[in-house]
C-alpha positions in Angstrom: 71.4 -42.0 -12.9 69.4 -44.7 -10.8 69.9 -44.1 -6.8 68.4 -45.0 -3.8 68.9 -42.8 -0.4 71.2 -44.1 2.0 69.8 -43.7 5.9 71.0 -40.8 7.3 69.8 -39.5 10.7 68.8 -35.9 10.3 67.9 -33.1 12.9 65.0 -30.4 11.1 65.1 -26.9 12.6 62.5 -25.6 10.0 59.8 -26.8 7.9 60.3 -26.5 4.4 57.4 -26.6 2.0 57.3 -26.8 -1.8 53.8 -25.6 -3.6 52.4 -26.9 -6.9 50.1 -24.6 -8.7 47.4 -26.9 -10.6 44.8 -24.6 -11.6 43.9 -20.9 -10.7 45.9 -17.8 -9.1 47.4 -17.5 -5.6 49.2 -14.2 -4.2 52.0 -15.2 -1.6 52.9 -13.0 0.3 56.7 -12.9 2.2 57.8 -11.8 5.6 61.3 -11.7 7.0 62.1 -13.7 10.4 60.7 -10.3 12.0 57.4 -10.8 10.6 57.8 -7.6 8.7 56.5 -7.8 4.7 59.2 -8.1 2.2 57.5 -8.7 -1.1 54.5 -10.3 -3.1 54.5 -12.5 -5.8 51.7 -13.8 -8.0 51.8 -17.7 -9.3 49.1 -19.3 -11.4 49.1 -22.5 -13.1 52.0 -24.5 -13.5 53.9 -22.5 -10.9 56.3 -24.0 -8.3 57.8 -22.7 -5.4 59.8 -23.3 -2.7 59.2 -21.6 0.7 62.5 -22.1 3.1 62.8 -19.7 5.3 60.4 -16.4 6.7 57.1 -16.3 6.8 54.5 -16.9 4.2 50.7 -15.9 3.5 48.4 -16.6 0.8 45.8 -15.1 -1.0 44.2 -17.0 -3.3 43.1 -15.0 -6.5 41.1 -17.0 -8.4 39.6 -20.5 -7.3 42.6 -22.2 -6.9 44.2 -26.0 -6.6 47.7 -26.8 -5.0 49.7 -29.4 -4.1 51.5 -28.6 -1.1 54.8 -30.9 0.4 56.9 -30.5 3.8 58.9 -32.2 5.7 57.4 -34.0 8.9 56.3 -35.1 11.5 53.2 -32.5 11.2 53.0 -30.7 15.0 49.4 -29.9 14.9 48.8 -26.5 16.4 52.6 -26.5 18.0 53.7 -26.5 13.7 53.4 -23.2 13.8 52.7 -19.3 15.1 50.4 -17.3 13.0 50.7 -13.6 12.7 
């Protein structure tokens, strides 16, 4: 059904990001909000996922092209705290 978006003033805690898998293999690797591991998964071409909450690494397995989209406005190095 055709829609625009109303405006609707928002407050983001988090960044959210979404990945697009174009080409190649990536491992991502999860961590709870205690930066402790919690799981792998492998995604290769065509993949999607969302990232919403924890902590996030990557290794890419193959030469690999994403599309990543979040939320802004981007912080620079204040964005986040790696680990």
């Amino acid at each position: 059904m055709p829609h625009v978006h109303n405006l609707v003033p928002r407050e983001i805690k988090y960044t959210q990001e979404v990945l697009f898998v174009r080409r190649g293999k990536v491992k991502v690797d999860f961590y709870s909000k205690h930066k402790q591991h919690i799981g792998s998964r492998i995604l290769s071409q065509g993949d999607v996922i969302l990232l919403a909450s924890g902590g996030h690494g990557f290794e890419m397995l193959e030469e690999t092209e994403m599309i990543e989209v979040k939320q802004g406005p981007y912080l620079g190095v204040d964005d986040k705290e790696h680990f």
